[in-house]
Steps between C-alpha positions, in 0.01 A plus 500: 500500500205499298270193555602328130876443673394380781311241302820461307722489771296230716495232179893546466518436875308226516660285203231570251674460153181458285205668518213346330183700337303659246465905543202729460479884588502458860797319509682776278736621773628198555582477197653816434715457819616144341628717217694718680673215704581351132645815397735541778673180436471136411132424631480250829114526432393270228151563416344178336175628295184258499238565233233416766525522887404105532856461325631716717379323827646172377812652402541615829383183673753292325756715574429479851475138499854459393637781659335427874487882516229733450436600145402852396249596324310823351112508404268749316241648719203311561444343136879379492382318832219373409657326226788369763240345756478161293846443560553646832288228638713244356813719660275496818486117504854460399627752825691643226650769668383862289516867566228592286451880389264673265459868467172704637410847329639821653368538856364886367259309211364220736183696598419518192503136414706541205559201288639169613553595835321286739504292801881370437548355880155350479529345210825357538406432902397120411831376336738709721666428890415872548376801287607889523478787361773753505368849635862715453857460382633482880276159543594337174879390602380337823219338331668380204751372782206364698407297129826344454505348833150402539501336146784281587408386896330188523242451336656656272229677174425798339453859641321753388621911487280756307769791390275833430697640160551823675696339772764379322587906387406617881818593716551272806554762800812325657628363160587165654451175447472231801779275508534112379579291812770325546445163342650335861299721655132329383537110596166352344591128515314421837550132629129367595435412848461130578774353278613292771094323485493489143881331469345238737193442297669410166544143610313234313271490288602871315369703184614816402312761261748808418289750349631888382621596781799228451616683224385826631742513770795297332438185700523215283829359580406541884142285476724265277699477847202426690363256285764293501581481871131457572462246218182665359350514178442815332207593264525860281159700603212517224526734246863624680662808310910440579715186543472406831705194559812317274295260238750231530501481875424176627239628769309685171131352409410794249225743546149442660191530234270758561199264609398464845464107420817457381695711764348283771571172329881601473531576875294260654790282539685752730431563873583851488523726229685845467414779307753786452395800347089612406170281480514243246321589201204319362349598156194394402308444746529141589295280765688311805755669807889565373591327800438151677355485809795298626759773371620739775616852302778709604579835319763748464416836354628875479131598542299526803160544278577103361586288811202305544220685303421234263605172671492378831867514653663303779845736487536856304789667506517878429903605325689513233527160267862504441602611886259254608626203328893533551387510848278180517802322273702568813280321724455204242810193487693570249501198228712407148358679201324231309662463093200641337293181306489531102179696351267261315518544122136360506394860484761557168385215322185569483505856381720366257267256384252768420767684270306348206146693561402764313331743585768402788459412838502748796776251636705466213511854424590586864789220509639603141532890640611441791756246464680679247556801720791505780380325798547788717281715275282720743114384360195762515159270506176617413430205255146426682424137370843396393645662890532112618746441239716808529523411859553163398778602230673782724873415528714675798445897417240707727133491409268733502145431506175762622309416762228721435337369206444794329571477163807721279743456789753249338625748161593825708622315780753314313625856407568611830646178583746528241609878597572368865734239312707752350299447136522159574289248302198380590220251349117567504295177458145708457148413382327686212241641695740589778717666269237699324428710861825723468642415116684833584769339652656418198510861416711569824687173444623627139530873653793391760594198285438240763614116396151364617368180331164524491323162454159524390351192569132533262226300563244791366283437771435579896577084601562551874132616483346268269691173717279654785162465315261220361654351224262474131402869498589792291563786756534827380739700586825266537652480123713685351513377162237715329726700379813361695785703576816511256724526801827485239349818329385643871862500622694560137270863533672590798814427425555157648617221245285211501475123361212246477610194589236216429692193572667376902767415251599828381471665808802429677700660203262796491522577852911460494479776283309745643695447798842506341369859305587661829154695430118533530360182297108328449404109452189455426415133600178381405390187726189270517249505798528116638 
């Protein structure tokens, strides 16, 4: 075996259906061997072309998301990574789980520094769980191997392999390639010692904040359990990226803000608090502790490196969420589900009441889109300023939000999200200056004919940054009206129909229609700055 099928061989052996990239010269073999697998039969390797590696990155991270696998996905030499990094720190923040590639020059041209080879492991060393270079086609099966689990065992996030082009045409001296365990045979799902102490300490006075890992390890309905029996009130984290507990659940207070302040106000009623999953995120800086005084905090996490590194903890327990929780349910009484209360219209009626502005409001807009899409449409939200509302809006499909902050996440993502639904259809509520860090998404989106809605929500400014300055001056730097961008025109030249919709009236029937189309389709939603 050559080292180009063992690569080959590995991704079908390890589930990978996509593989998600933009090629240069020193990914050529790869390439080539892709060609040959095509022309031996229908092809089980889908390669899904990005115009720019950032796109690529989200792609992948999407796809991952959904999937709860590791996505796969090929980068060009040191440039091609380069351009990757922005995102890979949001993949990084999101423990997306990523076996990252790029190709290095042939091995024989290194000493002479040829161009775009580089320091590929040190440059990707910062946003990876591990970096490696591959030194011969006997190591690469193992390592690749070595990728695939590392990238998926908690913390889960991206890895990092440098593949030398001349590897992947080298022979592998025992032409094997190391076996996939058993999928018995690897039990990750660890149940955290001290469940019996923590089971006795949810009496009282309770609050709950689920963060990622919730959704991350396919514990909702079990912290559901848990909250119920122990009678305590749950809070989302700030700024969480998944849906992390059912939003008509009686024990459900919505999601903490992302102000110290305002985190400790909304637990200072509790005795003790627990936090499942990471830290609790706080962005900008703002003055005051997260937590009272008063408030004892418990917390459950997957990783060692977060128990107790940013607040002070009576209990941590070290295990997996899910395996965890069934286990403290056990030791809690069991108690009648409570009939869940009916949701507030306050919220609906006064969107609606906004339906009248024009240019229109962030909260009309978001209301009008989202409410005339299936409730269980699966929502991609980089929206920025008008965020609160999609959250707000979501109905009873998954959400998917970036936890990074970096921006040109949200428009690939939703890509890769809809490839792990079968082509499924997707929505992307996304701000104009969000969308204008990887337009090339729409490219791919019209390539593969992808039914994402992309919702441009277009205040032609940077607002999140201007809310966090002195109002009454002119800063330069944060419009983007001078010229603005025709984002109808932007997404017609690559193939992607588009609409302007000016009017919360006249969205709902714009939006039904791109959805219905069963293809790639643009709004364009201009909306004031309140």
């Amino acid at each position: 075996m050559r080292g180009r099928d063992v690569l080959l061989e590995v991704l079908r052996t390890e589930g990978v259906r996509h593989i998600f990239g933009n090629p240069g010269t020193t990914e050529l073999p790869f390439i080539d061997a892709l060609a040959d697998n095509d022309s031996d039969g229908p092809a089980d390797l889908h390669y899904v072309l990005a115009l720019q590696e950032a796109t690529a990155v989200g792609m992948a991270d999407g796809y991952a998301q959904a999937t709860r696998r590791p996505a796969f996905l090929n980068l060009h030499t040191s440039a091609g990574l380069g351009n990757a990094i922005g995102n890979l720190t949001n993949a990084q923040a999101n423990r997306t789980p990523l076996v990252v590639t790029a190709g290095q020059q042939d091995r024989r041209h290194l000493v002479a520094d040829p161009l775009l080879s580089g320091d590929l492991v040190g440059l990707a060393r910062g946003v990876s769980k591990w970096t490696h270079e591959v030194r011969n086609a006997n190591e690469l099966g193992t390592i690749l191997r070595r990728a695939f689990h590392d990238a998926a065992s908690a913390p889960s996030g991206p890895v990092f392999v440098s593949i030398p082009m001349d590897v992947l045409d080298d022979d592998a001296a025992d032409g094997t390639v190391p076996a996939v365990p058993a999928v018995s045979s690897i039990r990750r799902r660890a149940v955290a010692d001290g469940v019996d102490e923590l089971a006795a300490m949810l009496g009282g006075s309770i609050a709950i904040v689920a963060g990622d890992e919730v959704a991350a390890s396919g514990a909702v309905d079990a912290l559901a359990d848990v909250a119920r029996r122990a009678g305590a009130a749950v809070f989302g984290a700030p700024l969480r990226g998944a849906v992390v507990y059912p939003r008509d659940d009686p024990q459900w207070r919505g999601d903490l803000p992302p102000l110290a302040a305002a985190i400790n106000a909304a637990l200072a009623p509790f005795d003790r608090v627990l936090v499942i999953g990471e830290r609790l995120l706080v962005y900008p800086y703002s003055d005051g502790p997260l937590m009272p005084a008063s408030v004892d905090v418990l917390h459950l996490t997957a990783d060692a490196g977060q128990l107790g590194r940013v607040q002070s903890t009576v209990l941590g327990l070290l295990g997996d969420v899910r395996a965890t929780l069934e286990a403290v349910a056990d030791r809690l009484p069991t108690v009648d589900a409570a009939a869940a209360p009916t949701a507030s219209s306050d919220f609906d009626e006064r969107a609606r009441s906004r339906y009248g502005d024009v240019p229109m409001h962030p909260m009309a807009a978001t209301h009008a889109l989202l409410r005339a899409l299936p409730a269980d449409a699966p929502v991609v939200d980089e929206a920025i300023t008008t965020g609160a509302y999609v959250r707000g809006f979501h109905g009873d499909g998954q959400y998917f939000f970036n936890r990074g902050g970096g921006l040109g996440w949200g428009m690939p993502a939703a890509l890769g999200i809809s490839l792990a639904l079968d082509r499924g259809p997707v929505v992307c509520v996304v701000g104009d200056g969000s969308a204008m860090y990887s337009p090339q998404a729409l490219w791919t989106a019209a390539h593969e004919q992808l039914p994402v809605l992309f919702a441009v929500v277009n205040n032609r400014q940077y607002l999140i940054l201007k809310r966090n300055l002195p109002p009454g001056k002119a800063y330069p730097g944060l419009d983007l009206d001078a010229p603005p961008v025709d984002f109808v025109a932007l997404a017609e030249s690559m193939g992607v129909g588009a609409t302007l919709v000016e009017k919360a009236d006249d969205v709902a029937d714009a939006a039904r229609a791109a959805w219905d189309s069963g293809e790639p389709r643009l709004l364009e939603l201009p909306i004031s700055a309140p």
